[in-house]
C-alpha positions, 0 to 999 in steps of 0.5 A: 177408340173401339179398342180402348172401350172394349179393354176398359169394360174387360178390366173394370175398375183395374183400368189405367192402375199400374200392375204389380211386377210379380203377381205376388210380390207387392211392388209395382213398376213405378215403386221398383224404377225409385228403388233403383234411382235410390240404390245408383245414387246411394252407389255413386254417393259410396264410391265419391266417399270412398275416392275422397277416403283415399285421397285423405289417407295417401295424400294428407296422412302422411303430413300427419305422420299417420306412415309411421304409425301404418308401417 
């Protein structure tokens, strides 16, 4: 527990904060870890949409007729 002490007293008010990434860059760890939760759902949300797009086109269009418009 010597070690902790010391390592709080040498900090201050910074103890136990998270730090930013970058020493200029405003972002923290926790704020970066979200943005990359974000981005992958966003990723996997955009290639669900585009398997369904071409489901529709391939399979259904052309019941529709939509072929003979394409071709």
């Amino acid at each position: 527990m010597g070690e902790a002490k010391r390592r709080q007293e040498k900090l201050g008010e910074q103890y136990g904060q998270e730090k930013n990434i970058l020493p200029w860059l405003p972002i923290r760890k926790s704020q970066a870890d979200q943005f990359v939760q974000w981005t992958t759902r966003g990723a996997w949300v955009g290639i669900g949409a585009m398997i369904a797009l071409w489901l529709v086109i391939r399979f259904i269009g052309p019941g529709f007729g939509w072929w003979e418009i394409v071709n």
